[in-house]
NUZA-699989 format. One record per residue (C-alpha): residue in one letter; y, z, x. Coordinates in pm, whole numbers, plus 50000, padded with zeros to 5 digits. Layout:
% residues N
aYZX
...
***
This chain:
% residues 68
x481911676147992
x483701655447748
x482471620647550
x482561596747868
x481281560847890
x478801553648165
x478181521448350
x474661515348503
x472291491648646
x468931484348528
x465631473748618
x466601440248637
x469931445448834
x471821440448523
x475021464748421
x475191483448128
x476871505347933
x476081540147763
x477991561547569
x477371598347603
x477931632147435
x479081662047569
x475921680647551
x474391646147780
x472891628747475
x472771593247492
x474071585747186
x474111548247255
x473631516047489
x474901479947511
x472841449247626
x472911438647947
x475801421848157
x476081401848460
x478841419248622
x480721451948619
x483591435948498
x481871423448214
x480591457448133
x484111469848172
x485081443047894
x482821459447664
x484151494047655
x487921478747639
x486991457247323
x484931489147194
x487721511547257
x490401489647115
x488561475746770
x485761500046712
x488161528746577
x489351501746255
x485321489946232
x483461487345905
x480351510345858
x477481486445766
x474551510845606
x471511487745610
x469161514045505
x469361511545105
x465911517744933
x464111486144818
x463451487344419
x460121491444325
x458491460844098
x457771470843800
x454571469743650
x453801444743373
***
């Protein structure tokens, strides 16, 4: 099974989307939208800008004080 997109409902009878792996992982999910077409509008605008996106790494260590 290839890399596929997948458009759900949840709890709250909201669509959403998921993007899955091959091997089934999610790998991950959007909020939630109010219609199907709305969720369909997500994986067009993912599709067409997320290829030129910037990588934002948000995980850079946090310097130690020194001590006096």
């Amino acid at each position: 099974m290839p890399y596929s997109f997948e458009i759900y409902k949840d709890k709250k009878e909201e669509f959403r989307v998921r993007f899955k792996a091959p091997n089934g992982e999610k790998m991950f999910a959007s909020e939630g939208y109010s219609s199907k077409a709305a969720a369909n509008n997500a994986i067009k605008s993912i599709l067409k800008n997320g290829p030129g996106a910037a990588v934002v790494d948000n995980t850079k260590a946090v310097k130690k004080a020194k001590k006096a």
